[in-house]
C-alpha positions as CSV (number, residue, x, y, z in Angstrom):
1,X,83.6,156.4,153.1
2,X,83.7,159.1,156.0
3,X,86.4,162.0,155.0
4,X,89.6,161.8,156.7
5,X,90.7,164.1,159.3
6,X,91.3,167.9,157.9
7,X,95.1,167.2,159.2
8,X,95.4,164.1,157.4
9,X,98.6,164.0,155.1
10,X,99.9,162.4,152.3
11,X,103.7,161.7,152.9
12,X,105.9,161.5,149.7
13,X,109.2,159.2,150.0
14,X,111.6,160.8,148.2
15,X,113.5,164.9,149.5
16,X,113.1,165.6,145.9
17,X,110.7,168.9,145.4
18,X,110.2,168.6,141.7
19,X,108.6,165.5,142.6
20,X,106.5,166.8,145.0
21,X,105.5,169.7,142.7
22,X,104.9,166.9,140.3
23,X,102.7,164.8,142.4
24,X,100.5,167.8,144.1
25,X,99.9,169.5,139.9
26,X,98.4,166.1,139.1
27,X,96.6,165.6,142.4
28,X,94.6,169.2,141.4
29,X,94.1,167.9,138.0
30,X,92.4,164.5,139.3
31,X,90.3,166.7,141.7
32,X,89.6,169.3,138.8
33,X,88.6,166.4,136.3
34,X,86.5,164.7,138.7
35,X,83.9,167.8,139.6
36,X,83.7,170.9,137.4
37,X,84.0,172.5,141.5
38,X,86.8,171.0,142.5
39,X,86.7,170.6,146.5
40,X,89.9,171.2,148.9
41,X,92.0,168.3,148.6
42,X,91.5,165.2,150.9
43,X,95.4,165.2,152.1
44,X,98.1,167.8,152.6
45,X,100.8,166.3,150.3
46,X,104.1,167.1,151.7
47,X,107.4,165.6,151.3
48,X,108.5,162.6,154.3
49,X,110.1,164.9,157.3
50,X,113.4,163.9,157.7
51,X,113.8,161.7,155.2
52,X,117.5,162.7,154.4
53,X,118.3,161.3,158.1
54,X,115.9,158.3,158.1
55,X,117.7,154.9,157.1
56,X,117.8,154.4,153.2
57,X,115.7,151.8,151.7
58,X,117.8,149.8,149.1
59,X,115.7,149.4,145.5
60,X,117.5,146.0,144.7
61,X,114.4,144.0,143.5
62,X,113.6,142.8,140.5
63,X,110.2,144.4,140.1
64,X,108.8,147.8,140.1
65,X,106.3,146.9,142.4
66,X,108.1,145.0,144.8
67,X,110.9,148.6,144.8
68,X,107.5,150.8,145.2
69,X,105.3,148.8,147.9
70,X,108.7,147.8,149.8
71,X,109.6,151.9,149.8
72,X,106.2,152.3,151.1
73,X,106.4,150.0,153.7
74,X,109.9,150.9,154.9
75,X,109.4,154.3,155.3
76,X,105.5,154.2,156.9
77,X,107.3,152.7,159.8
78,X,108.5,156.3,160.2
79,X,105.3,158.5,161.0
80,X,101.6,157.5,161.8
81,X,100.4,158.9,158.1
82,X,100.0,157.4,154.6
83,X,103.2,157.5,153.1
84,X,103.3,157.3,149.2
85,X,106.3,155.7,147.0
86,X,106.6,154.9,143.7
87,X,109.3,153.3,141.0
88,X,109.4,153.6,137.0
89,X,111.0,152.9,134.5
90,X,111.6,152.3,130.5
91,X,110.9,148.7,129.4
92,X,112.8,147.3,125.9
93,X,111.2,143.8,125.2
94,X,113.9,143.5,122.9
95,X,116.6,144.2,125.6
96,X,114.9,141.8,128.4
97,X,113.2,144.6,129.5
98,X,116.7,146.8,129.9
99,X,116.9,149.5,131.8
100,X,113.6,148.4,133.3
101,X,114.1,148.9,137.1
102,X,117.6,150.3,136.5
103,X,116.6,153.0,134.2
104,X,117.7,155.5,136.5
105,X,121.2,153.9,136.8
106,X,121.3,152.4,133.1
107,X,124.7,154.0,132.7
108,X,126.3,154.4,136.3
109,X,125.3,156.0,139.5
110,X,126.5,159.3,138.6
111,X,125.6,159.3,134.9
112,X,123.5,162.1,133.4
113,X,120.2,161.9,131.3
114,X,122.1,162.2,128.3
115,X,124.3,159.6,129.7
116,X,121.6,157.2,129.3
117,X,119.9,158.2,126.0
118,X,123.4,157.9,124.3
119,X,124.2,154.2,126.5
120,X,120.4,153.1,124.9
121,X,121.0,154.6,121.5
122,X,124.3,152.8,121.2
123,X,122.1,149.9,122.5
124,X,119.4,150.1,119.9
125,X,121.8,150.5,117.1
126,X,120.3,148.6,113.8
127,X,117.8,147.6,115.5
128,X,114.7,148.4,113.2
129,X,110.7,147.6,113.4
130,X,108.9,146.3,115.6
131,X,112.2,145.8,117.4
132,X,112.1,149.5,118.9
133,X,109.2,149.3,120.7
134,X,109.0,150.0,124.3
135,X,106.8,151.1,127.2
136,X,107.2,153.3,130.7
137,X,105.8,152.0,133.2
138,X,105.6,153.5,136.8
139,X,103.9,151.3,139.9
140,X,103.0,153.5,143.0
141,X,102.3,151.7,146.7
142,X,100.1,153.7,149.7
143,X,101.4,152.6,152.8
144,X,100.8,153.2,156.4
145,X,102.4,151.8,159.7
146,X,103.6,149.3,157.7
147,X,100.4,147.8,156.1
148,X,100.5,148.6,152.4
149,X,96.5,150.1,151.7
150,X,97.2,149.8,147.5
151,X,99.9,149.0,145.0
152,X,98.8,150.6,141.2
153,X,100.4,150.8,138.2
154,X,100.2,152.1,134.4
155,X,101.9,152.1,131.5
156,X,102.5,154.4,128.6
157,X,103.5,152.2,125.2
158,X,105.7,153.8,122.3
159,X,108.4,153.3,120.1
160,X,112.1,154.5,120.5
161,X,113.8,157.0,117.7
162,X,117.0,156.7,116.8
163,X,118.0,160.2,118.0
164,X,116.7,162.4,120.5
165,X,113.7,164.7,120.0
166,X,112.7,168.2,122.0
167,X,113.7,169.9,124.9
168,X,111.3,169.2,127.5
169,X,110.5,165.9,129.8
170,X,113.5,164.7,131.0
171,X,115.2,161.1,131.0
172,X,114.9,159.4,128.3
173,X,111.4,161.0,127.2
174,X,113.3,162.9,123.6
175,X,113.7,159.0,122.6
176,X,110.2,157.8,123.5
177,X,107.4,159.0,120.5
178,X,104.2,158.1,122.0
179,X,102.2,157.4,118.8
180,X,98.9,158.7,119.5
181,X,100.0,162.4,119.8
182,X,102.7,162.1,117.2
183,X,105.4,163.2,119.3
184,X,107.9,162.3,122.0
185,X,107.4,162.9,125.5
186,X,109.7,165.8,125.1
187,X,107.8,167.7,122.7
188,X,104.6,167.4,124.0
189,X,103.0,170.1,126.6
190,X,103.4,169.0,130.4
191,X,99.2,168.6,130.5
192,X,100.0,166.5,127.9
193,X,101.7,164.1,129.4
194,X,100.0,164.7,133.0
195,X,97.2,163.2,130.9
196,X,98.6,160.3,128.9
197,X,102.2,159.5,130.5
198,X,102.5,155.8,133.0
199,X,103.1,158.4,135.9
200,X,100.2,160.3,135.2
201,X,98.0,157.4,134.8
202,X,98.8,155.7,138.1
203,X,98.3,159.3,140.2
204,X,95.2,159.4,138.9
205,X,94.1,155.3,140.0
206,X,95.8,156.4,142.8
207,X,93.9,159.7,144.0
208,X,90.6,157.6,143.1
209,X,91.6,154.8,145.5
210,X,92.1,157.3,148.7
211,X,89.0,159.5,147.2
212,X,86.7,156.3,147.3
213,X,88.0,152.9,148.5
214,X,90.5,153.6,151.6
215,X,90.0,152.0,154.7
216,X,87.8,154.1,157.3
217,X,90.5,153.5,159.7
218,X,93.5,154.6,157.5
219,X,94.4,158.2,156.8
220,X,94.3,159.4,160.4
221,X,97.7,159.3,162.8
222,X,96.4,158.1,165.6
223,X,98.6,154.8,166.9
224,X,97.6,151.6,166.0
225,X,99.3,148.5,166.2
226,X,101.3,148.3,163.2
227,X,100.3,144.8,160.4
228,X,102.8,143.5,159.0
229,X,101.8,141.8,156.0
230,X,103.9,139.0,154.8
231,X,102.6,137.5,151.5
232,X,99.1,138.9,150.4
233,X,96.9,141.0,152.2
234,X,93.1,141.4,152.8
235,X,92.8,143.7,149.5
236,X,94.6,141.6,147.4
237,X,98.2,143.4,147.4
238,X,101.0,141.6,147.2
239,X,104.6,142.3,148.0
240,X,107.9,140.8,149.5
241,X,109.2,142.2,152.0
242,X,112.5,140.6,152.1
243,X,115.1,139.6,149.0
244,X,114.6,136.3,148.0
């Protein structure tokens, strides 16, 4: 695949920086892993501009996917570059998958992390076993001029504790022991969980997809008739675009 333009950018959806931060400190680590010399980066990975003024795209589906690739969508209408969204979440089989796509508003619009770890706990009371098992998952949807390019996801499975474990992460990460390490997503270091956690996962399917399988045509700002894609497109990514 020819390399994209050296202007080319990668547009996050969101005005949060700690995202951003988040999302360029795995981006190095996929380039890092992939070539002991890692090369410059193939996008500029910069937050939407404007967003805060832009009209606000409402995540009221039912699905992760369908709250990532429609963010995508919506807000590539907005510029002539990729634009990058994603939505995740904690799943509880034995709470019909509670918070799932609420996880951020589990416990009100305005509640606090430790808001929702005490709303789950209370939740989760004697509930023992198999029972407490759970999984975060987090889907992430490359758009552009409202064509979706790739919709991937990841999942990181675990058990829930029945009280909150270290002081790092954030959410509901001091409840979520990830067996293989031992620990909860709190304790553990953040290349820790850059390398095992759902979010980590899907940057990393994610980078590999624009490094290797993008469209030739995508990734540069020049105007194009936007496609608006209603069902399933050519790569096999599927969405909806409106509520059903």
């Amino acid at each position: 695949m020819p390399a994209p333009p050296a202007n080319a950018k990668l547009y996050l959806a969101t005005s949060n920086a700690g995202k951003l931060e988040e999302i360029r400190a795995l981006a190095a680590a996929c380039r890092a892993e992939a070539s002991a010399k890692a090369g410059p980066p193939l996008f500029e990975i910069a937050l939407l501009p404007n967003f805060s003024s832009l009209p606000v795209f409402d995540e009221i589906w039912p699905t992760f996917a369908e709250n990532a690739a429609g963010k995508a969508l919506h807000y590539s209408r907005s510029t002539g570059q990729l634009v990058l969204a994603d939505d995740s979440g904690l799943v509880v089989p034995t709470l019909g998958g509670a918070p799932g796509v609420h996880s951020a508003r589990y416990a009100g619009p305005n509640a606090t992390d430790a808001d929702r770890v005490a709303k789950l706990l209370d939740a989760m009371r004697g509930r023992e076993g198999d029972a407490r098992q759970a999984h975060f998952v987090c889907v992430i949807a490359v758009a552009q001029r409202g064509a979706v390019h790739a919709v991937v996801s990841a999942q990181a499975e675990g058990r829930l504790l029945d009280r909150p474990q270290g002081a790092g992460g954030f959410g509901y990460d001091p409840l979520f022991l990830f067996p293989p390490l031992g620990k909860t997503f709190a304790e553990i270091s953040r290349e820790e969980k850059n390398l095992h956690s759902h979010r980590g996962i899907a940057v990393r399917k994610v980078m590999e997809f624009l490094a290797n399988e993008l469209p030739p045509s995508a990734g540069s700002s020049t105007d194009q008739d936007p496609r608006v894609r209603n069902s399933q497109d050519d790569q096999g990514v599927w969405y909806s675009p409106q509520p059903k």
